[in-house]
N, C-alpha and C positions, 0 to 999 in steps of 0.2 A: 529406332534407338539402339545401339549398340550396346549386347551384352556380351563379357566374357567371365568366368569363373561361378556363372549362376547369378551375377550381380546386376541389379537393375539399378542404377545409380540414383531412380527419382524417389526410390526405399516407399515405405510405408505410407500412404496417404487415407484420410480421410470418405467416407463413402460421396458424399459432395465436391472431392474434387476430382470424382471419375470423369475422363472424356464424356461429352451427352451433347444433345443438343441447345443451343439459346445461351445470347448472351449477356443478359441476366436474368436470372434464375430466384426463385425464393429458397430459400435454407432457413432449417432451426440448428440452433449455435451450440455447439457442445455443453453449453446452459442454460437451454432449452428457448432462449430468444427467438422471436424471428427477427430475420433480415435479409436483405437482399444480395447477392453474390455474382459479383459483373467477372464475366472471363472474357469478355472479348477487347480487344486492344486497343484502340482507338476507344473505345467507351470506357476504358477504364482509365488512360491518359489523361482524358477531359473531365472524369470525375476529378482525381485527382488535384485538378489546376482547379477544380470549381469553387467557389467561394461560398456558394448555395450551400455543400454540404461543408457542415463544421464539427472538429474535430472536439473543438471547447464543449460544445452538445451533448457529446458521446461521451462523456464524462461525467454529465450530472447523476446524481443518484438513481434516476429509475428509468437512466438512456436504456435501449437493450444492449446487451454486453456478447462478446465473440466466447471469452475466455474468462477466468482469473487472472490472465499475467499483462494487464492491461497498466500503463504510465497511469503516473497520478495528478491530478487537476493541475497541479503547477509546474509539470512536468514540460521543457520547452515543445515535446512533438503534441503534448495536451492545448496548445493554445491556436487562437487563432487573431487577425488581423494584428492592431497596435504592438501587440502588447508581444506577441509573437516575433515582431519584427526589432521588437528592444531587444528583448535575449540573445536572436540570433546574430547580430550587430556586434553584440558583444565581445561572441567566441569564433563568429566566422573568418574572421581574418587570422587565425591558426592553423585553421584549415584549409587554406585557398593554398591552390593549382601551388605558386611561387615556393611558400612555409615549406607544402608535406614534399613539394621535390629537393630540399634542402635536408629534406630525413633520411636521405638514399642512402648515403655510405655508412650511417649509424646503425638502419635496417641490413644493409648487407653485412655489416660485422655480425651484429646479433645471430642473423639466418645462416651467416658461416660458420660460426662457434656453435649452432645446433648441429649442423651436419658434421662439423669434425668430428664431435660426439655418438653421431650416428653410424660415421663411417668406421669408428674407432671400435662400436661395440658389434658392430655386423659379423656377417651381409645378410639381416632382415632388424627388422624393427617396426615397433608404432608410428605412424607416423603423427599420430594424435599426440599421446604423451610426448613423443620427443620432438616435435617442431608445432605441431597447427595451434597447441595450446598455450608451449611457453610461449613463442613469437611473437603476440598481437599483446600479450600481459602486460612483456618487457617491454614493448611498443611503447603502447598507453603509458605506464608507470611513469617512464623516464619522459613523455613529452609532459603529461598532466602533474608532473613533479611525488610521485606516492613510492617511498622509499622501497628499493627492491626487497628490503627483509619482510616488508609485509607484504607484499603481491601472494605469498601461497595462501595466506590464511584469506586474502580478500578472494580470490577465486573459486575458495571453498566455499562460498558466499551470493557469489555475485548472478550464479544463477537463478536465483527467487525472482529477477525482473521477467523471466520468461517460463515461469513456472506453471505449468495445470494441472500437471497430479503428481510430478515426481516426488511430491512430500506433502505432509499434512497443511492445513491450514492451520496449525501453533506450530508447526518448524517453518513454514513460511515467515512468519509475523516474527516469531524470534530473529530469522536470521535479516530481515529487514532492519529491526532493530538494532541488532550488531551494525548493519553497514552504516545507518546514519550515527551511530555513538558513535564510529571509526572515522567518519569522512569528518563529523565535530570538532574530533582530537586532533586528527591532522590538520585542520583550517588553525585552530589553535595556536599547535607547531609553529605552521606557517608564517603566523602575524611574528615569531618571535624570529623569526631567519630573515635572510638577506638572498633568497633565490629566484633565479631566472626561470620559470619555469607559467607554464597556465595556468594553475590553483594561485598558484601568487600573481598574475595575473587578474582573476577575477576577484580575490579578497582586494585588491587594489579599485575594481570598481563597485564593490559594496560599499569601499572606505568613501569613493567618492558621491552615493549615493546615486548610483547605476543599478544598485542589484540588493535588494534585501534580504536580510540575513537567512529566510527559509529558501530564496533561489538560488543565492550561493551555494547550502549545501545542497539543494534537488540538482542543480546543474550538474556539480562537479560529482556527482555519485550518476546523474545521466552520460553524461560522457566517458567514465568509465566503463560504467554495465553494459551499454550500449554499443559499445566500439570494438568491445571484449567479443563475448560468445559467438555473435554476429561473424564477425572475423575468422575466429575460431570454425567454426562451422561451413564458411565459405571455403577456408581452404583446402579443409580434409573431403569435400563435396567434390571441388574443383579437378585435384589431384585421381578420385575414385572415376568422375566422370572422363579422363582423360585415359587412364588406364581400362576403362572398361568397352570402351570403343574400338575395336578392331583395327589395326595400324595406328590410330591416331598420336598417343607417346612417341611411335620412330615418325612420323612426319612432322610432330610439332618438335622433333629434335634436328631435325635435317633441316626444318624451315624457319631461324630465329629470327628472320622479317616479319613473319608473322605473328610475333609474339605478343603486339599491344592487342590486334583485332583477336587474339587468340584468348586472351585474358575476357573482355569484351564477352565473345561469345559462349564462356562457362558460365559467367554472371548470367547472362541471358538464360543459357538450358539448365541451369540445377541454383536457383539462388537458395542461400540459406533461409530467405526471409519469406515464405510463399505468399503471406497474405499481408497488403495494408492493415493498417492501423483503423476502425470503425468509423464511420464518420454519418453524423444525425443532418437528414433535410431540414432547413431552414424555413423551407417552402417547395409547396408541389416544384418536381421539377420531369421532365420527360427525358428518358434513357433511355434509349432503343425503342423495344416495341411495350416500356415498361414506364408508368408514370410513379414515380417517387413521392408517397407523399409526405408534405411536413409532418417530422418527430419519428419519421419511420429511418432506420442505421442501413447503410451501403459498406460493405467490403470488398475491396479488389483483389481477385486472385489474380498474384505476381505469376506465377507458374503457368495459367492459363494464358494470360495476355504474353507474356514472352514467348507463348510458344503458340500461337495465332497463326492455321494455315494462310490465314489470307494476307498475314505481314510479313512470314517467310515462307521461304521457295524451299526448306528443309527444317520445318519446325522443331523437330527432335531429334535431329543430326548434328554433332558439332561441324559450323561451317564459317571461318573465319577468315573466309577468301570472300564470302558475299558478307556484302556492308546491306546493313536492312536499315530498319526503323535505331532509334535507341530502347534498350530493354528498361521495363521497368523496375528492376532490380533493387535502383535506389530510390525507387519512386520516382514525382515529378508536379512540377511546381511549387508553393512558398517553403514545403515540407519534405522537398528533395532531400535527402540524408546529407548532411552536413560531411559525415566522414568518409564520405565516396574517393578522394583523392587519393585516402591514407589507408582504406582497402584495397585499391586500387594496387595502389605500389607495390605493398606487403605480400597480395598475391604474385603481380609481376615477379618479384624479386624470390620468391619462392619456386617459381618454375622454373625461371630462369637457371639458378643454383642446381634442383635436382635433377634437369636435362642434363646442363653438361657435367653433372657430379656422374649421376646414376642413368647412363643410357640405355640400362636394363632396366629400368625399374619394371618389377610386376606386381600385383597382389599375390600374396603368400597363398598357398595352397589350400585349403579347409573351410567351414562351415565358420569360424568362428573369426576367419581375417576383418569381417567386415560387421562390424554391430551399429545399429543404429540406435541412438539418442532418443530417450523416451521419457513421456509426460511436461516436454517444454513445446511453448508455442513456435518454435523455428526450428528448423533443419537441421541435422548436425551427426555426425558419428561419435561415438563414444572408442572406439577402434578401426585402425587401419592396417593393417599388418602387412609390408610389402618386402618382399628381396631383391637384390640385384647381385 
């Protein structure tokens, strides 16, 4: 894996998710649970699509638990068969491939009006504060309808869905609470407006008896939190993991053919998201050389299986000339991430911009360019500090 500036762009991990050997493994969960922890790639694919392990399970009161910053029972990634496939029915067609490539020129203004900014106060800057954060805010806001004066104070917020220690258990709870009074007021708002937008959208299929009144607001406060940091996180990853590779910036600037499989293969070596979501056996089931038994929780490490020597020919090299497997990034099967299209792009459109904006780009010189994001269950920087 290439490093330059002292930086290792896979940051801080876990002592369970050092290289070892076996590809699943037993782990105790930073809440002292056990469970079991699949890195290998193919066995973490098929967990995934399996229907043995359920998601709904890992939810009950005394499932074993990864974390604290786990969805809540009615949570759409919280369910599973029926009832699962109601919700997602719902919002998926916002999402698809057609929708979020109709978002392009609205993402491109937005990601241009960051950089003018950027360019205007240079030549160095965050690239956290001044693009990877606002970006995905203004994204969400304006598809999900949540008026742009209140995006700062929800952001200040919105990180309690991925929280483990960066704040107490009463500043959690409190600011939980803030978000559902806020997401309440705004539904509110909404029944009294005339807008085009997805929140008015799904108060449209609560009215029709589609969605009741606690999944209306679980949803619409899901797909904002959800779509947010994740995003956030992906980009500033993406961008470090690109510059910290040795040539790879002047060649992914000289090669703009390669830009979709390029986007592709940073999802793949640095996701923001490392680990699935827990998920409880149904019934004994057999994994590797590992039988599973019913009521016992599996998690898949994303990081591990994307970077599986036996699936790539350069598991920790960015390599966007070899087409491999698909990365599990956004997961796989009924619990595929819904917002894969509209990450997709937003990174697209981001590289795209600071290649031919910034064909220098580098990280800023010093100890402090690069800070990683602590006590949340995902990946992410808190600073980027680059010049050009």
């Amino acid at each position: 894996m290439g490093q330059e500036h002292g930086v290792d762009h896979l940051g801080p991990l876990p002592a369970f998710m050092a290289p070892g050997d076996g590809g699943v493994i037993p782990i105790v969960t930073p809440v002292g649970d056990k469970m079991w922890l699949v890195r290998d790639y193919a066995l973490g694919r098929r967990l995934l699509a399996d229907q043995r392990f359920s998601r709904a399970e890992a939810t009950r009161p005394h499932a074993p638990r990864f974390n604290d910053a786990q969805p809540a029972a009615d949570a759409l990634m919280s369910m599973d068969g029926a009832e699962h496939a109601r919700l997602r029915r719902i919002v998926s067609g916002a999402f698809s491939t057609r929708r979020v490539a109709a978002l392009t020129a609205s993402v491109e203004r937005l990601a241009d009006d960051l950089l003018d900014a950027l360019a205007a106060a240079g030549p160095g800057a965050d690239l956290v504060e001044g693009l990877a954060n606002p970006l995905p805010m203004s994204v969400l806001c304006s598809m999900l309808g949540v008026p742009a004066e209140d995006a700062p104070a929800f952001r200040d917020r919105v990180e309690v869905l991925f929280d483990i220690s960066a704040s107490t258990p009463r500043e959690k709870s409190g600011r939980r609470l803030e978000l559902v009074e806020y997401m309440g007021e705004l539904i509110a708002r909404k029944r009294r407006a005339d807008d085009e937008d997805l929140l008015t959208d799904l108060i449209a299929a609560q009215d029709e008896g589609r969605l009741s009144p606690g999944e209306l607001l679980t949803l619409g406060l899901t797909l904002l939190m959800a779509g947010y940091e994740t995003t956030v996180g992906q980009i500033a990853l993406s961008v470090l993991a690109l510059l910290s590779e040795p040539g790879a910036w002047e060649h992914a600037r000289d090669r703009p053919d390669l830009l979709d499989p390029l986007v592709d293969d940073l999802l793949r070596l640095t996701p923001s998201t490392p680990l699935s979501f827990p998920r409880v056996a149904v019934e004994p089931v057999q994994l590797g050389a590992v039988t599973v038994q019913a009521g016992e929780a599996v998690v898949v490490s994303l990081l591990h299986g994307n970077r599986d020597p036996g699936t790539w020919a350069r598991p920790d090299r960015l390599s966007p000339e070899e087409h491999g497997e698909v990365h599990l990034t956004f997961g796989h099967g009924v619990h595929r991430c819904l917002g894969a299209p509209l990450a997709r792009l937003q990174l697209r459109i981001v590289l795209q911009r600071l290649l031919a904006r910034f064909p220098a780009l580098r990280v800023a010189p010093g100890p402090e360019s690069v800070v990683w994001k602590e006590g949340l269950s995902i990946r992410g920087l808190a600073r980027l500090r680059v010049r050009w």
